[in-house]
C-alpha positions in Angstrom: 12.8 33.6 19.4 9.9 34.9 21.9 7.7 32.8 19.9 9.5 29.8 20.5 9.6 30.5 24.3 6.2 31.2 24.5 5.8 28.0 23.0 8.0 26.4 25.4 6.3 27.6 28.6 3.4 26.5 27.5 1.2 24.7 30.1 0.4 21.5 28.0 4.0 21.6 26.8 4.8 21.6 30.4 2.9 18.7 31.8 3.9 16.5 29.1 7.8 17.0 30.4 6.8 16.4 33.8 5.0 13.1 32.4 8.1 12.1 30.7 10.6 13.0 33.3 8.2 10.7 35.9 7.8 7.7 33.2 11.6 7.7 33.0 12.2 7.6 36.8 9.7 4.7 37.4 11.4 2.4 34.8 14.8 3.4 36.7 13.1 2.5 39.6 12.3 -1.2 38.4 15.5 -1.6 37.3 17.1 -0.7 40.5 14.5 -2.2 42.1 15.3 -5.6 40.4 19.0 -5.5 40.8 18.4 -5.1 44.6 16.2 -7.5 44.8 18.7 -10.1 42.6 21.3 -8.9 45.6 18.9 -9.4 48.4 17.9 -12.9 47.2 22.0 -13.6 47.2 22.3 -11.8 50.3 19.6 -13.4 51.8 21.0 -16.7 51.2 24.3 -16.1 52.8 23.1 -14.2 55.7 20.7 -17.2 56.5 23.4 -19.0 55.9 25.4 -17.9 58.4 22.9 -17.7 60.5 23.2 -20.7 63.3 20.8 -22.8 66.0 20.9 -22.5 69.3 21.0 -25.1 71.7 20.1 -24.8 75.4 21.5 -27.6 76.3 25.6 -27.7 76.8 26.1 -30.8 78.5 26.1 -34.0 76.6 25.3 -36.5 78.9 22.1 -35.9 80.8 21.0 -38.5 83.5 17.6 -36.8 84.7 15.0 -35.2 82.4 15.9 -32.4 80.7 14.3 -29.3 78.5 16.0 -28.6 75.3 15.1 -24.9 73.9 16.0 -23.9 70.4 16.6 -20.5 69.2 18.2 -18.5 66.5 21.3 -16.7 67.3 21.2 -12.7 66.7 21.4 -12.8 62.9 18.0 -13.0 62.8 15.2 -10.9 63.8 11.9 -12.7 65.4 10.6 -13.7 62.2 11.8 -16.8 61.9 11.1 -20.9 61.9 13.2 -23.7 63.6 12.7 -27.4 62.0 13.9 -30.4 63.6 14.4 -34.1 63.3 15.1 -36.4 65.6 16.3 -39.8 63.1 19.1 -38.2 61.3 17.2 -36.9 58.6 18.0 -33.3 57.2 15.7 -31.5 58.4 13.4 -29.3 55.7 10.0 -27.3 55.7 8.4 -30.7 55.5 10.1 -31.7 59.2 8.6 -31.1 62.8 8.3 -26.9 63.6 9.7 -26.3 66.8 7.3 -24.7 68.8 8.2 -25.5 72.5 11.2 -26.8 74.5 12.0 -30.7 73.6 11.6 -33.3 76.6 14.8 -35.3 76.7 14.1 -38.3 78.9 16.4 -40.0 81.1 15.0 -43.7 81.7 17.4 -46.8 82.7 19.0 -47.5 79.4 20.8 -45.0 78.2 19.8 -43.5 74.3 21.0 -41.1 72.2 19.0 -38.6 71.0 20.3 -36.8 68.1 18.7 -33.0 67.2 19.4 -31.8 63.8 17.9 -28.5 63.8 17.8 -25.1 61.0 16.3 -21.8 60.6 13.7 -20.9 57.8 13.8 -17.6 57.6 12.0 -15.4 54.4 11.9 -19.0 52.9 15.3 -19.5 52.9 17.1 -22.7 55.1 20.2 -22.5 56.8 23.0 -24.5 56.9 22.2 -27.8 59.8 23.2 -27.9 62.9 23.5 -31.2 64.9 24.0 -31.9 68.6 23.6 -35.8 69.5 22.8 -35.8 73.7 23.1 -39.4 75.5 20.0 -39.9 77.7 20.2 -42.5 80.8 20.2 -41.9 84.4 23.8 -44.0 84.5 25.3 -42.0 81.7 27.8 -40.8 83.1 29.3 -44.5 84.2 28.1 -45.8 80.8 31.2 -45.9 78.6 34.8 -46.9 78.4 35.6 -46.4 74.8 35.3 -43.5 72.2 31.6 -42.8 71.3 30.5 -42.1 67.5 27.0 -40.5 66.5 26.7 -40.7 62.9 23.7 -39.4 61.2 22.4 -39.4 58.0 19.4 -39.3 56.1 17.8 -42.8 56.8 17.3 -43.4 52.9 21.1 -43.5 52.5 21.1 -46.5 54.5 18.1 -48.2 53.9 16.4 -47.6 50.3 15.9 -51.0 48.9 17.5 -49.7 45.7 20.1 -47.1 46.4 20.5 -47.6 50.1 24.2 -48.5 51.2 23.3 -51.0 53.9 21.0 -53.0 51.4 21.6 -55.9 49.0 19.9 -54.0 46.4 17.9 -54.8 43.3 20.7 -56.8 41.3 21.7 -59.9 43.8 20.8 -62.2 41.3 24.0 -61.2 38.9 26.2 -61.1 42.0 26.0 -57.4 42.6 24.9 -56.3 46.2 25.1 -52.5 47.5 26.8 -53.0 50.5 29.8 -54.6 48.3 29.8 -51.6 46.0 33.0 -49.2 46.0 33.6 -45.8 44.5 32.1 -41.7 44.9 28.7 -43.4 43.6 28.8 -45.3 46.8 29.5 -42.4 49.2 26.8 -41.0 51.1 26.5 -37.2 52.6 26.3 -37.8 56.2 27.7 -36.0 60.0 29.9 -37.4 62.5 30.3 -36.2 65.7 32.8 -38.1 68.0 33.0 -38.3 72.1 35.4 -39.4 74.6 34.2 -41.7 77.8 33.7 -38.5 79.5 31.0 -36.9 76.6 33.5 -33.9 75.8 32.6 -33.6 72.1 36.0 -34.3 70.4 35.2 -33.9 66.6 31.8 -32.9 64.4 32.1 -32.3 61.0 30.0 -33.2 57.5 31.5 -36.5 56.0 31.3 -38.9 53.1 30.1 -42.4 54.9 30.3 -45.5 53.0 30.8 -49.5 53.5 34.2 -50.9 54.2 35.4 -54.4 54.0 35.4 -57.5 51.6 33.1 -60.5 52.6 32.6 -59.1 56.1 30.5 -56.6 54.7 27.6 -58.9 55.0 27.8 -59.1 58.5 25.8 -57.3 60.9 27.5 -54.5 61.9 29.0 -53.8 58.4 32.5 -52.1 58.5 32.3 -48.0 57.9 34.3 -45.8 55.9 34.9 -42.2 56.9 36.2 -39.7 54.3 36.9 -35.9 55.2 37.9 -33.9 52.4 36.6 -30.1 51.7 33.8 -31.3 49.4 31.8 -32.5 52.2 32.9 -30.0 55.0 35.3 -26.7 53.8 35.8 -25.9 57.8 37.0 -29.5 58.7 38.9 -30.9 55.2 40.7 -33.3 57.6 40.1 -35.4 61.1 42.3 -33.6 63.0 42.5 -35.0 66.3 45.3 -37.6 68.1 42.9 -40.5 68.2 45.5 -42.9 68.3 47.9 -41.2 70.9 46.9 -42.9 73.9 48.4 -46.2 72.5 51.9 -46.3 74.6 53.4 -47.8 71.6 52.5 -44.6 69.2 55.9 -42.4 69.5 54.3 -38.7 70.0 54.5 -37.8 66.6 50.8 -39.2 66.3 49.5 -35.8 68.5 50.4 -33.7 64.7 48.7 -36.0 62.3 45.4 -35.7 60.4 43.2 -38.0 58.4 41.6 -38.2 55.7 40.4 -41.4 55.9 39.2 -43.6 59.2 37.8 -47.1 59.2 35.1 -47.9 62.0 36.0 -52.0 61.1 33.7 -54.5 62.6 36.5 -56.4 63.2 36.5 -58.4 60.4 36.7 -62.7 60.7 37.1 -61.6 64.3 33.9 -60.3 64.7 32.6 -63.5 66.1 35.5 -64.4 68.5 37.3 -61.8 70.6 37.1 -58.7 68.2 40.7 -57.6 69.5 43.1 -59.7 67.2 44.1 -56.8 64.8 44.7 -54.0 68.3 47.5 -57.4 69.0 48.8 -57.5 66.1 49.3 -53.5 65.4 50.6 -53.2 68.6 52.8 -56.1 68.4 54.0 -54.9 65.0 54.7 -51.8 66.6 57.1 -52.9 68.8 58.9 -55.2 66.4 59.4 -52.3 64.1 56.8 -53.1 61.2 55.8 -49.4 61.0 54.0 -47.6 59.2 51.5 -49.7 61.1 47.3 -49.0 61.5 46.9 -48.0 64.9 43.5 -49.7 66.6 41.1 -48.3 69.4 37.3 -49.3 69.9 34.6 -47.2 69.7 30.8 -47.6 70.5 28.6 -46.7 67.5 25.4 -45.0 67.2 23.8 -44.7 64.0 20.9 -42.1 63.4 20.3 -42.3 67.2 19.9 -46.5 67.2 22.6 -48.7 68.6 25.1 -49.9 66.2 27.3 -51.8 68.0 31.2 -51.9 68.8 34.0 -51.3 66.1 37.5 -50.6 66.0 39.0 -47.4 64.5 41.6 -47.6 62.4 43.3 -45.1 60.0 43.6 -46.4 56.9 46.6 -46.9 54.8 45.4 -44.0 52.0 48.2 -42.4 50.5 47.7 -39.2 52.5 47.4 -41.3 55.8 50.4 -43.8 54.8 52.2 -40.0 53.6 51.4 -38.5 57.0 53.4 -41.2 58.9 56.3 -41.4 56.6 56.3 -37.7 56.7 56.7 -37.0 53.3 54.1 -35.7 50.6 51.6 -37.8 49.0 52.9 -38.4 45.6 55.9 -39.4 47.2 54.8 -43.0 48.3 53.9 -45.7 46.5 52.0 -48.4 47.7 51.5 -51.9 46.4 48.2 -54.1 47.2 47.7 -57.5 45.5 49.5 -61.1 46.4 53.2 -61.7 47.2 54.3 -62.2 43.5 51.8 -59.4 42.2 53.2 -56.6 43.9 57.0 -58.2 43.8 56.2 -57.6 39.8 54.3 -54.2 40.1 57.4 -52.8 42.3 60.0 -54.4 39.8 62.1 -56.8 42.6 60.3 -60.4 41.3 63.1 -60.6 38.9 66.0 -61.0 42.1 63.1 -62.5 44.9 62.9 -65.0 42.8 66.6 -65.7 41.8 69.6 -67.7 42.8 70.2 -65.9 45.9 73.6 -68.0 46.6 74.7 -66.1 43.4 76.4 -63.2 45.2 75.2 -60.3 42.8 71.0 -61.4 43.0 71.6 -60.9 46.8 73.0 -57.1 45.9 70.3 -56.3 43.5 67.6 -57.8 45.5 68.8 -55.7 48.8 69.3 -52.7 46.4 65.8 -52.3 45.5 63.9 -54.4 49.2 64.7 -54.0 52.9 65.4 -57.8 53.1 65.5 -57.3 57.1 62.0 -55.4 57.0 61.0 -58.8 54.5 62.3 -61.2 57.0 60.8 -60.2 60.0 57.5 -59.3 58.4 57.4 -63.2 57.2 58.7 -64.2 60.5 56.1 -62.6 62.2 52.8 -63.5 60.0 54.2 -67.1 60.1 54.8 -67.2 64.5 51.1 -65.7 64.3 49.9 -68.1 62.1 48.2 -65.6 60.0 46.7 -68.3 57.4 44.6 -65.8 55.2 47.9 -64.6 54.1 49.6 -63.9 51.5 47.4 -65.1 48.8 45.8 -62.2 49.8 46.2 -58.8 52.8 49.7 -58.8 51.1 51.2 -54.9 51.1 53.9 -52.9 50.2 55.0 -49.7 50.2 58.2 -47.3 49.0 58.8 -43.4 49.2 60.6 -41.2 46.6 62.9 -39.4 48.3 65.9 -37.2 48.0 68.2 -38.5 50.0 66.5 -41.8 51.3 66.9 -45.7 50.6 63.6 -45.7 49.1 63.5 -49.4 49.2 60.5 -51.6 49.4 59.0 -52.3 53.0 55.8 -54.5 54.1 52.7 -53.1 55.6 51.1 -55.3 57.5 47.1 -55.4 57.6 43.8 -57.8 58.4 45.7 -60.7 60.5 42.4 -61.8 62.1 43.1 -65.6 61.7 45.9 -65.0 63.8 46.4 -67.3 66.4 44.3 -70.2 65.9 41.1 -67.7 65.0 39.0 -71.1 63.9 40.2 -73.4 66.3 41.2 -75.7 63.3 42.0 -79.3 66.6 44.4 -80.9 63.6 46.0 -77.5 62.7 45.2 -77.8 59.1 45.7 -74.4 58.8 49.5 -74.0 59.3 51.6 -71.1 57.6 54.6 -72.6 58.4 53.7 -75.5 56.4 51.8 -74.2 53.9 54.5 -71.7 53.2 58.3 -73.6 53.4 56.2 -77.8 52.8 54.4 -77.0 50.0 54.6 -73.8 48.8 52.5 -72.8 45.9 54.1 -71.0 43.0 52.6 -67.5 43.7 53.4 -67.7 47.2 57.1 -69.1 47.0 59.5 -65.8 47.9 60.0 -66.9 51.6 61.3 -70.5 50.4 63.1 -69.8 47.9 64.6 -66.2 50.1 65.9 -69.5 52.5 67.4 -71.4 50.0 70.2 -69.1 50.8 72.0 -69.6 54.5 72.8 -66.2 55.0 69.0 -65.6 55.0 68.6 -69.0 56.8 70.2 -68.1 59.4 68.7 -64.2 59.5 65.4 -65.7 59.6 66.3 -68.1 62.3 67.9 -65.8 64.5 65.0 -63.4 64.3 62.0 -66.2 65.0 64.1 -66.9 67.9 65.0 -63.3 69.4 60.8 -63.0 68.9 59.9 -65.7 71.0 62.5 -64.4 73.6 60.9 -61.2 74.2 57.8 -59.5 72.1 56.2 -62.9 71.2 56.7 -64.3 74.8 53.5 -65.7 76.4 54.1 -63.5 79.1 54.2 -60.0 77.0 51.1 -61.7 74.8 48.8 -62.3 77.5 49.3 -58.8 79.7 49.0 -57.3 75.9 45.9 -59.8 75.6 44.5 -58.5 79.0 45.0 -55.2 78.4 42.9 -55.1 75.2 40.3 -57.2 76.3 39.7 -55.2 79.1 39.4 -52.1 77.0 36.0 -53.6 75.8 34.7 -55.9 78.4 32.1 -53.7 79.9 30.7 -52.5 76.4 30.9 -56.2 75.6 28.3 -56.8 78.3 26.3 -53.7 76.8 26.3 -55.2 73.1 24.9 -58.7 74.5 21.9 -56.3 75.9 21.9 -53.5 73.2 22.7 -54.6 69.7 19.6 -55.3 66.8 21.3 -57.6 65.5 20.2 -61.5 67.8 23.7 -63.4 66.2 25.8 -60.3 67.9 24.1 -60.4 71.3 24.9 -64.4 71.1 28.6 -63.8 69.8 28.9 -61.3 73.6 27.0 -64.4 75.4 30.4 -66.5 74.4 33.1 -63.8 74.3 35.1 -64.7 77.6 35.6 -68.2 76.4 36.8 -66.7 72.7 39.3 -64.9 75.0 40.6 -67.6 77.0 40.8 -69.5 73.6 43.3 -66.8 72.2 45.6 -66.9 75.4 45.5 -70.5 75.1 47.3 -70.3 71.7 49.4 -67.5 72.9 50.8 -69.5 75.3 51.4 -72.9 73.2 52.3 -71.0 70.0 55.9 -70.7 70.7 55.8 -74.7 71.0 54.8 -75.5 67.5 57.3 -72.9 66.4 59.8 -74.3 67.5 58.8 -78.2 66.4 58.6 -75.7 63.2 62.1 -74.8 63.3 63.7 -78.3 64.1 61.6 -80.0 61.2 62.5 -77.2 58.7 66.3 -75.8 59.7 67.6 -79.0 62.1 68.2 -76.1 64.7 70.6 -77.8 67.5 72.5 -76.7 70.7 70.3 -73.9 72.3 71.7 -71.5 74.8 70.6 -68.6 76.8 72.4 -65.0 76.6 72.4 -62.1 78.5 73.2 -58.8 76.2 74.4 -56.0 78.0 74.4 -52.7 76.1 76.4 -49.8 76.4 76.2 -45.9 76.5 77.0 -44.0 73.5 75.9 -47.0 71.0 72.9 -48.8 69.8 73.5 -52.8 69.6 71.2 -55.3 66.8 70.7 -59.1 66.5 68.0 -60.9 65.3 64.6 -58.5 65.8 66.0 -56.3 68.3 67.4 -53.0 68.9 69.1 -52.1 72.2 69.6 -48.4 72.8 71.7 -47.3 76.0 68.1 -46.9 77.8 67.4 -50.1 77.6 68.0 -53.1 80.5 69.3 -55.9 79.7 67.6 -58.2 77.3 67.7 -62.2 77.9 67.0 -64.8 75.3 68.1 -67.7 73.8 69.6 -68.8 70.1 71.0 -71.6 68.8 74.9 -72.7 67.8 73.7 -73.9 64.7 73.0 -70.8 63.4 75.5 -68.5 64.1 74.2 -65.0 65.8 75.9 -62.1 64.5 75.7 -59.1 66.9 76.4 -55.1 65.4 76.9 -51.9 67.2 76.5 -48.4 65.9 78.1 -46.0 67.6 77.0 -42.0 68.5 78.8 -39.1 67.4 81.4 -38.8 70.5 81.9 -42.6 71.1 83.6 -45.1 69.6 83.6 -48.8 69.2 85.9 -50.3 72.0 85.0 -53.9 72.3 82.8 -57.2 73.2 83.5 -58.7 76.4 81.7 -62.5 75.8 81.6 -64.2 78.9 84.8 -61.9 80.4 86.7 -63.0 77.3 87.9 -59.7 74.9 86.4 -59.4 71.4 87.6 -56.6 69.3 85.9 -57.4 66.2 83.1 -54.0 65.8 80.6 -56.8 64.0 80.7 -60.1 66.4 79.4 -63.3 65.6 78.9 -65.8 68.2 80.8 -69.1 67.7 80.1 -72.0 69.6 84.1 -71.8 71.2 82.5 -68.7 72.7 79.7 -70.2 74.9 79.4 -71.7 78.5 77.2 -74.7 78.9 75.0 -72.3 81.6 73.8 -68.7 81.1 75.9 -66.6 78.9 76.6 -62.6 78.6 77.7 -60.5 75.7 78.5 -57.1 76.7 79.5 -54.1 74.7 82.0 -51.5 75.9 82.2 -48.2 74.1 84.6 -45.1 75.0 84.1 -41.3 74.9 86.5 -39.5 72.2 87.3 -36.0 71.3 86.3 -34.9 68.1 86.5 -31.7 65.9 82.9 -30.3 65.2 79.4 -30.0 66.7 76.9 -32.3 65.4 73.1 -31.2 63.9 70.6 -32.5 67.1 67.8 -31.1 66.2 65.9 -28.6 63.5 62.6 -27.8 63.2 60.8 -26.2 60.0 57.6 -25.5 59.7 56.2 -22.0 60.9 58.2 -18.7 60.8 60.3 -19.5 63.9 62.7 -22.0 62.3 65.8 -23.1 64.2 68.8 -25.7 64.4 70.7 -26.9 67.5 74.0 -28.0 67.1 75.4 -30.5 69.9 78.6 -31.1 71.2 78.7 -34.7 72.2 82.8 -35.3 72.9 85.0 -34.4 75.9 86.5 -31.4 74.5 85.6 -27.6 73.9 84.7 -26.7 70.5 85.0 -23.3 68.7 81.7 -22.8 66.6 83.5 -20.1 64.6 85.7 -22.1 62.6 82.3 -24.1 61.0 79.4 -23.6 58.5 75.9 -24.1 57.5 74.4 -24.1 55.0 70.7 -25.3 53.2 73.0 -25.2 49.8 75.5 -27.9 48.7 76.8 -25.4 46.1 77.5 -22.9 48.7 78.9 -24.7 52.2 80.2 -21.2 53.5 76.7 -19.9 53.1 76.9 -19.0 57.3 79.5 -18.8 59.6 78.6 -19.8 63.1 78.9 -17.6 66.0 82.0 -16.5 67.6 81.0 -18.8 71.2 82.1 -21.9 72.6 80.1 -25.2 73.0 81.1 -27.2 76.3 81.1 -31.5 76.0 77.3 -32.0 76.5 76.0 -28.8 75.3 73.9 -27.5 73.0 72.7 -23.8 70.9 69.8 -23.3 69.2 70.7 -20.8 65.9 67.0 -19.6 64.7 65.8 -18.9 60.9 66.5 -16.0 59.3 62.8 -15.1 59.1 62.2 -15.3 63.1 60.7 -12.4 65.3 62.5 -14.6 68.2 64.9 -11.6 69.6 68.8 -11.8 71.2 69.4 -14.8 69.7 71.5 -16.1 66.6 70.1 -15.7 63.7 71.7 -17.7 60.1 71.3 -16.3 56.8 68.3 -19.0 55.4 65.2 -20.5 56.4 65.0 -24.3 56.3 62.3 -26.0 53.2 61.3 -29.5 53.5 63.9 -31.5 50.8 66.5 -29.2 51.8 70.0 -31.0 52.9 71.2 -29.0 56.0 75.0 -29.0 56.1 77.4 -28.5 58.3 80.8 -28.1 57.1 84.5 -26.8 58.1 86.5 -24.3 56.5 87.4 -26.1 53.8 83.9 -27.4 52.6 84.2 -30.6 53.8 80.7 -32.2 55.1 81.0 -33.0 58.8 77.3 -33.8 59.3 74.1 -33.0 57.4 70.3 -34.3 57.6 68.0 -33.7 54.8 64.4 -31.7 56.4 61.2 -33.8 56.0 57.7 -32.8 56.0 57.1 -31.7 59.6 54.4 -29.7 61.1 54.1 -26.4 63.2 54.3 -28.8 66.2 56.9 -30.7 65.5 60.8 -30.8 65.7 63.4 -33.8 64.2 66.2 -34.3 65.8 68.4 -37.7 67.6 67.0 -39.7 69.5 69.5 -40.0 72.7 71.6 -37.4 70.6 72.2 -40.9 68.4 71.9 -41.8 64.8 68.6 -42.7 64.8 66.3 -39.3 63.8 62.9 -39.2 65.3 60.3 -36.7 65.1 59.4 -35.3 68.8 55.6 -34.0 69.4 56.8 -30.5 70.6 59.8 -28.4 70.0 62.2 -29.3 72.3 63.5 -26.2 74.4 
């Protein structure tokens, strides 16, 4: 045993451990060594990453010359590289080095100058960062519209083989880029979006591609926008109320997103006024053809260069379309193709195209389409004159929805031959003829539809209320002005600015393609009604006054009058008898018409001639105030943690909340007792989710789910009122309009 530990001390013995023991610690080294250094290189990458540029420069209009300075934020330490490009290019280590502060001049004509900028640092690139400034020393009194800096790298656009702007290599078997569709199409590329005043409104990473049919070989082609989180997982959507400034957009627009925007060159309209479609959506708007595309012109820079002036529009994608219905996206179907195509593809062609005298094909047919959606979208494309239609630009749409009609209704989209857009002198180009003279055998539904008098006289009766009022020459031509105006000094910019010599010729003549369009504005209503005595014998016209009431909404023809409307004056004819409605609120009832002081107690009234005066005549409705037993649902709102219901009481008597119920279950009606309180005639209580941190007020037992039916029931179980909740954002609350049947979604929770 000593032996063995002499042997063991043994100097030699010794050294050879110590050997060993340092070998083994070197190799552990490496090892740890490499690991670290395969987590630095991944750490590296993200902290570069998240590393940003810094801009010197806030403002982005700049009317005198200014110094831009570029710097890394604090992530870094000072051993780093900036690289920069000017034409929209991604900047890499092959790109300009910033070394000193760029020289942004500001000279008469106005430019924009857009810096894409990132840092190298330990050979590693940040993300990009791009600021677009406009240069000029009258910037600041330059625009009137929306501005759009799109950049992208310039081989995107203009490679003669891949580039989307290009005809390509394959012309010669019909096949040109800028008429290609599809992800293959879809080219990486930023957007960054200003109002007249230069605030920065959006910027975000986008997929950009070509929009349009045979306008996309004009000059400047129609551009797609897509925003999803492939391209930008910070920005998935637009999400800004681009469209909200259009009086005619309720302010439910303020909570919507896109997914999808369209900077449209205006289409056939790009060489006349470029304002047809803004007059139609906003017409169609009024009418009540919504889901409509909302319109609003934007100037358009692209990689810095002028591009020209195009009209955003949102598209009708099934997100978009879902957003305005306010339902999900796989709960709306849409149907694009001609007028039998999609009666065929959404299963009505079968009853469109029936008897419709035979009682039964009218039921099915109105089972399955809003006929009064289909009437008045015909009427209106045909007082338009809309002649690319519908072979073609022929939509439709349905939702899936508990609760709802889910019947077919008509989107309306590309009307730029509208009013006369070629200026055809022997008006070859005539929908009414073309449609109810000699109708072809795919485009027939509207003549065979008026084969039956009831629909006749519908159709009449709503041609007529349109000239009366919307379609006026009057309302076109202040709609006409206002629009026109919109663009008319970037008109006078595009003559000076655009590349393109056929576009600054199209500005030289755009005031007389605008007095062209009010001139058939104002004769349009002529022809229609030459139209409507050649195809219907329409006789003995007279004028009427309707006077509506409070408490009630009153229909005829195209038009809704709520009790906040004045009174609406127009004209109809005997031979097609008007028939006028009323729908009463909760807390009135029906009372009577008084037609020209004589007493009509019929709720549905149809005019007969034994009715009229040879002068000016007035239909009036009269409603009365009733007692009743319940409240009424107002108003919910259901989408953050703060849900709540108001209940209303809208008759002349007290009502006891404690003897009712709500409920989000149809199995369980009892599921919540109101409150032991009273509600006074014209008030209202808001009863909050059971989930709220709102304090001292009523709380009910549930939270409220988009689908849900809300219920309100007496003590027996019996359904006094209910509403079913639709999508709806933080933002948002549903509720009555005018505390009346019609449901409307409000921008901000009403208090």
């Amino acid at each position: 045993m000593k032996e063995k530990l002499l042997k063991f001390s043994n100097p030699r013995n010794k050294n050879w451990w110590l050997f060993t023991g340092a070998l083994v610690i070197f190799v552990l080294a490496v090892v740890l060594f490499t690991l670290t250094e395969e987590k630095d290189a991944g750490s590296l990458q993200e902290y570069v990453k998240n590393g940003s540029v810094e801009y010197s420069v806030a403002d982005t209009f700049l009317t005198e010359d200014t110094e831009l300075a570029l710097t890394a934020d604090a992530v870094y330490s000072s051993s780093y590289d900036i690289y920069y490009t000017l034409d929209g290019s991604t900047p890499d280590l092959t790109s300009s080095l910033y070394e000193k502060p760029l020289l942004l001049e500001a000279g008469d004509t106005v430019r924009a100058v857009p810096v894409k900028a990132r840092v190298c640092y330990k050979n590693t690139l940040s993300d990009v960062v791009t600021k677009t400034y406009f240069v000029g020393k009258n910037v600041d009194q330059r625009y009137t519209t929306l501005i759009a800096s799109i950049t992208t790298d310039p081989e995107n656009l203009y490679d003669p083989v891949t580039g989307i702007m290009m005809e390509g290599p394959n012309t010669e078997y019909g096949f040109k880029n800028f008429d290609q569709r599809g992800d293959e199409w879809i080219r990486d590329a930023n957007v960054e979006m200003f109002d007249e005043t230069g605030e920065k409104i959006i910027d975000q990473k986008i997929g950009l591609g070509i929009s349009g049919g045979y306008s996309a070989n004009y000059f400047p082609k129609s551009l797609k926008l897509d925003a999803n989180e492939i391209y930008d997982k910070e920005n998935p959507k637009f999400e800004y109320p681009f469209f909200s400034t259009d009086e005619t957009v309720s302010s439910q627009s303020a909570g919507r997103k896109f997914n999808h925007l369209v900077l449209r060159n205006s289409g056939n309209d790009l060489y006349s006024t470029l304002i047809r479609w803004n007059l139609a959506s906003s017409l169609a708007k009024e009418i009540g053809l919504t889901p409509v595309m909302s319109a609003r012109p934007v100037t358009v820079y692209l990689n810095g260069e002028y591009y020209g002036l195009l009209q955003m529009q949102d598209s009708y994608s099934s997100y978009n379309l879902a957003q305005q219905l306010h339902v999900e996206k796989y709960e709306v179907e849409k149907f694009e193709s001609s007028e039998r195509e999609c009666a065929e593809a959404a299963g009505y062609a079968e009853y469109l195209y029936s008897d419709l005298n035979v009682a039964s094909n009218r039921e099915h047919l109105e089972e399955l389409v809003d006929m009064d959606n289909f009437l008045t979208y015909y009427a209106f494309q045909l007082m338009v004159n809309n002649f690319d239609w519908p072979q073609k630009n022929y939509a439709a749409y349905r939702t899936n929805q508990e609760g709802a009609d889910n019947r077919v209704r008509f989107l309306l989209f590309d009307t730029d031959y509208m009013y006369n857009l070629y200026d055809t002198p022997d008006r070859a180009q005539e929908l009414f003829g073309e449609m109810l003279v000699y109708p072809e055998n795919d485009n027939n539904a509207l003549s065979n539809v008026l084969k039956c008098p009831e629909y006749e006289t519908r159709f009449v009766n709503i041609i007529t209320s349109l000239m009366s009022n919307i379609l006026d020459p009057e309302h076109l031509l202040e709609l006409i002005d206002r629009y026109s105006q919109e663009i008319a000094a970037e008109i006078g910019y595009m003559e000076d600015e655009s590349p393109d010599a056929e576009i600054r010729g199209v500005a030289g003549n755009w005031d007389s393609e605008i007095a062209r369009l009010k001139y058939y504005a104002k004769i349009r209503n002529e022809e229609v009604s030459d139209w409507l005595d050649t195809l219907f014998e329409v006789e003995d016209l007279y004028t009427v006054t309707m006077v509506p009431s409070e408490g009630a909404d009153l229909s005829f023809g195209a038009v809704r009058l709520t009790p906040e409307d004045s009174e609406w004056n127009g004209y109809f004819f005997q031979s097609h008898p008007l028939t006028v409605t009323c729908e009463t609120y909760p807390g009135y009832e029906f009372d009577h018409w008084e037609v020209n002081h004589r007493t009509v107690t019929s709720k549905d009234l149809v005019i007969s001639p034994d009715m009229l005066l040879e002068g000016d005549n007035q239909v009036r409705l009269v409603t009365r105030r009733i007692n009743g037993e319940g409240p009424v649902i107002s108003n919910v709102s259901a989408a953050s943690v703060d849900d709540w219901i108001e209940l209303y009481n809208p008759y002349t008597n007290t009502i006891k909340l404690r003897d009712f119920y709500l409920s989000d279950n149809r199995s369980d009606p009892l599921k919540y007792r109101c409150p032991e309180t009273e509600l006074e005639p014209g008030e209202t209580l808001r009863l909050y989710g059971k989930t709220s941190p709102v304090l001292n007020h009523y709380l009910v037992n549930f939270n409220l789910k988009k689908g849900e039916v809300l219920t309100l029931s007496d003590a027996d179980g019996m359904v006094l009122d209910q509403v079913t909740i639709p999508k709806m954002s933080a933002d948002e609350s549903y509720g009555r309009y005018l505390h009346g049947n019609t449901w409307k979604f409000f921008g901000k929770p009403v208090e």
